[in-house]
N, C-alpha and C positions, 0 to 999 in steps of 0.2 A: 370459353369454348366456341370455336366456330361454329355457324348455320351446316344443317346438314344440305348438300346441293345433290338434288338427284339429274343421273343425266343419261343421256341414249347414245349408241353410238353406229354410226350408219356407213359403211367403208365395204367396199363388194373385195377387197380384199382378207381374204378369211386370217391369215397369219397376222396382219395388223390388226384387226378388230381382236384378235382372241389376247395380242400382247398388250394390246392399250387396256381392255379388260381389265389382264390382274394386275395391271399397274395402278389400275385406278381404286380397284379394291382394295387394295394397300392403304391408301389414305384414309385414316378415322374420320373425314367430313364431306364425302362423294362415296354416292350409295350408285352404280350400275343400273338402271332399272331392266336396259334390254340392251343388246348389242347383234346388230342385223346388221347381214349382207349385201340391202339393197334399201331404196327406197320405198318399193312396195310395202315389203316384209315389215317398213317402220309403220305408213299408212294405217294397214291392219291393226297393227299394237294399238298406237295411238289411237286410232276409232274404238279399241276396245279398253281403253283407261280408265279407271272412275277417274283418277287426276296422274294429271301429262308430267312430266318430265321439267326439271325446270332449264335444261338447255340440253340442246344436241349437238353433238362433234361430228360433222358431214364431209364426207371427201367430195371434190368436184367432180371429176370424171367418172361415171361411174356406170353398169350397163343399165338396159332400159331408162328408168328417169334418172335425169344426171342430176347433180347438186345445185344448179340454178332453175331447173323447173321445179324439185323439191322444196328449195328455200321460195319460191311462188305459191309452191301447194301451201306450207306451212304460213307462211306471210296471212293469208286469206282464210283461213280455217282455222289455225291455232296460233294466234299473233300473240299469246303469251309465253310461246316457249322461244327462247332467247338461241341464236344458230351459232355455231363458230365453225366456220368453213376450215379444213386441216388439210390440205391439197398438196399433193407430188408437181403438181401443175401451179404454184402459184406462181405468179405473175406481176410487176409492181404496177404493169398498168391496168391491170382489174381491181383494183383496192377502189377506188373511186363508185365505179359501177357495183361492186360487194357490198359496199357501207347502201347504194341506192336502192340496193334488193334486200336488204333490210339485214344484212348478215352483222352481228354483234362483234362478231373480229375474223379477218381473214386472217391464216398463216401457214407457213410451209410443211413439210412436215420433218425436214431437219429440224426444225427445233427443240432447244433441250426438254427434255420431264419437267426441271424444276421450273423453266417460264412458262412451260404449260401448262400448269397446275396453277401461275399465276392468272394466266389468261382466262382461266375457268371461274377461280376465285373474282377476278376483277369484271365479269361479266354478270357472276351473278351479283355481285354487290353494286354495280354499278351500271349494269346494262350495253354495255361497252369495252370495248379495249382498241385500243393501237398502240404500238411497238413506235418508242421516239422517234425513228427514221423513215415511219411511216405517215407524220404529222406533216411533216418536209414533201412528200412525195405527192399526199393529198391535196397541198396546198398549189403544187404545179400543175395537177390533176386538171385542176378549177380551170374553167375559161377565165382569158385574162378579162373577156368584154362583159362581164357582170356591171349591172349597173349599179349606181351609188346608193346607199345604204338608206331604204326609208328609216325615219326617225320613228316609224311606228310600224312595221312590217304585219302584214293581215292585221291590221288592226290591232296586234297582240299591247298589252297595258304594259306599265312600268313596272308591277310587280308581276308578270309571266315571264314581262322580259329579264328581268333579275333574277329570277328561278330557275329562269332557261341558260342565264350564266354560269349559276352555280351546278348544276346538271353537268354543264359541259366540263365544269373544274373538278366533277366524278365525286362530289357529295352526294351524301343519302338523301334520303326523305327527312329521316331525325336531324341532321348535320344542317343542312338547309335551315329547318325550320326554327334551329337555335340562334342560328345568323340572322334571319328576317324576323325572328321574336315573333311567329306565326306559329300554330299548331301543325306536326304532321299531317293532319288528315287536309288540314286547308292545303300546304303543299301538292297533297295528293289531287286536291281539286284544281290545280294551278295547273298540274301535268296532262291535267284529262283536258284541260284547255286549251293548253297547248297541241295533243294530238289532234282535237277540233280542227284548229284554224293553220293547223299548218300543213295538214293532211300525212303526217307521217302515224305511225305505229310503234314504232319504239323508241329507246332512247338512243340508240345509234344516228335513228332517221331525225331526232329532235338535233344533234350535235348537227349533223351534216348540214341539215338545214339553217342553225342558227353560222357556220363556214362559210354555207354561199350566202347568207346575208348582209355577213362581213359586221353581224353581233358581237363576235367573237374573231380574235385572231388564233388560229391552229394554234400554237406555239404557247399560248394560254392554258390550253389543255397540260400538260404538265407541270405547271409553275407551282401548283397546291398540292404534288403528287410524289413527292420522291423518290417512290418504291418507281414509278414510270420510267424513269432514266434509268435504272438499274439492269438491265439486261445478262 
């Protein structure tokens, strides 16, 4: 049985918000908890939750606070709820700057239901998502004059730095911690480590970072993932 994923959804477009709604009802493992017209109207909720949402669907353009002051507000205030930007406005060269502002997956909103539903799944199991042709895009994103690769970057150890591998290759906590024959919760102590000294907050912003350190190569990111190429 899948984890139940509770989620919000914030689109000042009212015909959109009310179809992505019952679509998402539909699914026996995504529970709705609010779905609001604007950013405010989510603020409020949210200030008003005993326990938040485990990710939000946010369109970019939107009136009053648009979707990158929003993903700021939430960045700094509730850095536990994981964001997936769903924009009429995407762009491929905002994917770069998206993953920087902490969004867990940018995508358009032609996309089908069923990779959307992926992308929900994959985010909350993983904290992340990109679309394989989005690994390619990020990777040109990158300045080319990055410098060479510390063999110890902030200081992080051999075993953050192997955690922060497998992180990127979109294992779990459990999954991880069978491979390094570590406990999950030690895992879990690896991760809060890593947000330390590397100054991100999520796992999007651990990937990104371990990309420009050149820990990892992009194209990595799916090698351990098959459902990933599947589009």
């Amino acid at each position: 049985m899948k984890d139940l994923i509770c989620v919000g959804l914030v689109d000042d477009d009212f015909l959109i918000v009310d179809l992505l709604k019952r679509f998402l009802e539909q699914q026996d493992n995504i529970q709705v908890d609010f779905a609001v017209i604007s950013a405010q109207n989510a603020i409020e909720l949210l200030e008003q939750c005993k326990q938040v949402p485990d990710l939000l669907l946010i369109d970019l353009k939107m009136e009053g606070m648009d979707g990158i002051a929003f993903c700021q507000y939430l960045k700094e205030h509730f850095p536990s709820i994981a964001t997936i930007i769903v924009s009429s406005h995407y762009q491929d060269h905002f994917l770069g700057y998206m993953m920087k502002l902490g969004a867990a997956a940018f995508v358009a909103k032609g996309l089908s239901p069923t990779l959307l539903l992926r992308v929900i799944e994959e985010v909350h199991r993983n904290g992340f998502y990109l679309l394989p042709e989005q690994v390619q895009l990020l990777r040109e994103q990158l300045p080319s004059s990055l410098p060479a690769p510390s063999l110890n970057p902030e200081n992080l150890s051999q075993r953050e730095i192997e955690v922060l591998k497998l992180i990127a290759e979109q294992k779990t906590a459990k999954e991880i911690a069978e491979t390094l024959f570590i406990t999950a919760r030690t895992v879990e102590g690896h991760k809060n480590n890593l947000f330390v000294k590397t100054g991100t907050k999520n796992i999007a912003g651990l990937v990104l970072y371990a990309i420009q350190k050149k820990i990892i190569d992009p194209n990595e990111i799916f090698l351990n993932n098959p459902l990933g190429n599947n589009t």
